[in-house]
C-alpha positions as CSV (number, residue, x, y, z in Angstrom):
1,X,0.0,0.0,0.0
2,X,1.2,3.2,-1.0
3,X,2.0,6.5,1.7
4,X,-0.8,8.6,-0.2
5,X,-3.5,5.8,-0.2
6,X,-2.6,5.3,3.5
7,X,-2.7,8.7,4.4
8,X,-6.3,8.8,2.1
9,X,-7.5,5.7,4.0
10,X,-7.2,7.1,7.6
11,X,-8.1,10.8,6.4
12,X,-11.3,9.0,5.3
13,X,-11.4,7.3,8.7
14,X,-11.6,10.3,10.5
15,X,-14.2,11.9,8.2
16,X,-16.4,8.7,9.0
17,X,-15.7,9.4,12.7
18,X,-17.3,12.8,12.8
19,X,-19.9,12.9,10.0
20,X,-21.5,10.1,12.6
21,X,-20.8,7.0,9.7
22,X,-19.7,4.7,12.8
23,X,-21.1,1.6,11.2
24,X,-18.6,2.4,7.8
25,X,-16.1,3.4,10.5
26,X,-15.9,0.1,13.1
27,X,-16.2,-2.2,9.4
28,X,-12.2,-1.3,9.1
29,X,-11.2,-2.9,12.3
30,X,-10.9,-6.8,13.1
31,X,-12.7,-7.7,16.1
32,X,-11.8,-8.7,19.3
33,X,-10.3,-5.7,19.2
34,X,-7.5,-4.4,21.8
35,X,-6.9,-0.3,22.3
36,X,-4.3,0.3,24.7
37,X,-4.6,3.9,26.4
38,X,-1.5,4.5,27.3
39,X,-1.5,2.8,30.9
40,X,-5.2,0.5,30.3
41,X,-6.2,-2.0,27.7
42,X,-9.8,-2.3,27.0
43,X,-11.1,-5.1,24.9
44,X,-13.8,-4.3,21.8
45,X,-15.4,-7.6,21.3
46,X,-17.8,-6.5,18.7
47,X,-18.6,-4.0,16.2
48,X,-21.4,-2.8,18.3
49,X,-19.1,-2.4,21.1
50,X,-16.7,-0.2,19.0
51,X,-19.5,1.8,17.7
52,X,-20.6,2.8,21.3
53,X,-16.7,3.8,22.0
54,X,-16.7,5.4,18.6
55,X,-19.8,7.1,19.2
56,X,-18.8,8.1,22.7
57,X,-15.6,9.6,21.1
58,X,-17.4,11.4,18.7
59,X,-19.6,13.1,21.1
60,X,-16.7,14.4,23.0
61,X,-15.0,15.6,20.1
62,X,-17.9,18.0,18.6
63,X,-18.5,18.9,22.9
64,X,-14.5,20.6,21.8
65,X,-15.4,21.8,18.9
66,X,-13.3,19.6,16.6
67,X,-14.3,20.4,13.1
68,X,-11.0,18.3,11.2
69,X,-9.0,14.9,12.2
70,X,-5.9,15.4,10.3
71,X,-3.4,12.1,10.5
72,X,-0.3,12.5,10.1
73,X,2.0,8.8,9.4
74,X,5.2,9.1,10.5
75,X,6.5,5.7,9.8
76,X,5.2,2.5,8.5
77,X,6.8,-0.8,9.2
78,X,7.7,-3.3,6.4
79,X,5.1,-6.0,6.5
80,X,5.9,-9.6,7.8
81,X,3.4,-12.6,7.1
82,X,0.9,-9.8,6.0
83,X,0.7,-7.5,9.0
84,X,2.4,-4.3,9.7
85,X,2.6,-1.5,11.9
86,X,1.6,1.9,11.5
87,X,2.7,5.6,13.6
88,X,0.2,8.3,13.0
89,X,-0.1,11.4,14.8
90,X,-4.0,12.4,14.8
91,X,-4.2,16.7,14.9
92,X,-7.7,17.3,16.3
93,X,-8.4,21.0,14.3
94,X,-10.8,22.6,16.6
95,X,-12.5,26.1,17.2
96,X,-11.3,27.6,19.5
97,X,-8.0,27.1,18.5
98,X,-7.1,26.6,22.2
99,X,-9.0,23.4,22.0
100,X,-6.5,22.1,19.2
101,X,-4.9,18.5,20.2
102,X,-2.7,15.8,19.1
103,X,-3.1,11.6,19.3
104,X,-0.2,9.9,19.0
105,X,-1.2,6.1,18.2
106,X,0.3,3.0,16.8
107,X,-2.0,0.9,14.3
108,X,-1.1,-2.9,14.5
109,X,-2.8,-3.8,11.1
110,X,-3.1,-7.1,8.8
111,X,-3.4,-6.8,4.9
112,X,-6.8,-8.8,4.1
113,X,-9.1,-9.1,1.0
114,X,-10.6,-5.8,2.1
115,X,-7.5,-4.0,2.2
116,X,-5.9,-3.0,5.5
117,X,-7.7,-3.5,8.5
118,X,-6.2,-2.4,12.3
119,X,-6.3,-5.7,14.7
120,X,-4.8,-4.1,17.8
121,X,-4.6,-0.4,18.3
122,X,-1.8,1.4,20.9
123,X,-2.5,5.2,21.9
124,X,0.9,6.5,23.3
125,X,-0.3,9.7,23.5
126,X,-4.6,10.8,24.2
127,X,-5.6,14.0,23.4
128,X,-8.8,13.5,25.8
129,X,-7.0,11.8,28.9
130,X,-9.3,13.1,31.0
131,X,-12.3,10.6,29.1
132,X,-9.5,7.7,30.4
133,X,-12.1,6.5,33.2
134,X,-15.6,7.1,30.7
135,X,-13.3,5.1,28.3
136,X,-12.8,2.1,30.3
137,X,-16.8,2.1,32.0
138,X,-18.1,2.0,28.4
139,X,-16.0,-1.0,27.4
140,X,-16.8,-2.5,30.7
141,X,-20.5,-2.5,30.1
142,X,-20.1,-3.0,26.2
């Protein structure tokens, strides 16, 4: 996969994410589906369960006035046995400006008929830590 349809693929992702097209959005992802936030993991057995995380997310993001996701890949590894990691930095454009922030997460992803699809997911950096605890009570009761 080429650095311009990557880059298209997540842009699109994040489009999906905010226009509220969670369904489209959670198809991308192979389930069970780990996301490690920074110092928790929390399990996404299903799509449904992603699309009330997703959703969740969403909310919170609109609340700050995001209006853009903008990633940014900053390395992608050469793939082994068909899977491959990812380094994207997510810029959250946002009015106010003061409400601007920055992801930093690592995509554990596995080539399939469908194209690339992320099987693990590893934020090193949240923009929202302070949705850390909401986070882990909506996967709980997912």
């Amino acid at each position: 996969m080429e650095y311009s349809e990557l880059t298209a693929q997540l842009r699109s992702r994040g489009e999906l994410l905010l226009s509220g097209q969670i369904e489209e959005l959670v198809a991308s992802y192979i389930y069970p589906l780990p996301i490690y936030l920074q110092s928790r993991c929390m399990v996404l057995n299903t799509p449904f369960d992603a699309y009330l995380v997703f959703d969740f997310l969403r909310t919170a993001l609109l609340e700050r006035g995001v209006v853009s996701l903008r990633p940014q890949v900053n390395a992608v590894e050469l793939p082994r046995g068909g899977r491959f990691r990812v380094w994207i930095d997510w810029h959250e454009l946002a009015y106010p400006v003061e409400e601007t922030r920055k992801s930093s997460v690592i995509y554990y992803c596995r080539q399939t008929s469908l194209g690339p699809r992320a099987e693990m997911v590893d934020y090193t950096l949240m923009s929202m830590p302070e949705l850390d605890q909401q986070f882990a009570a909506l996967a709980m009761s997912a």
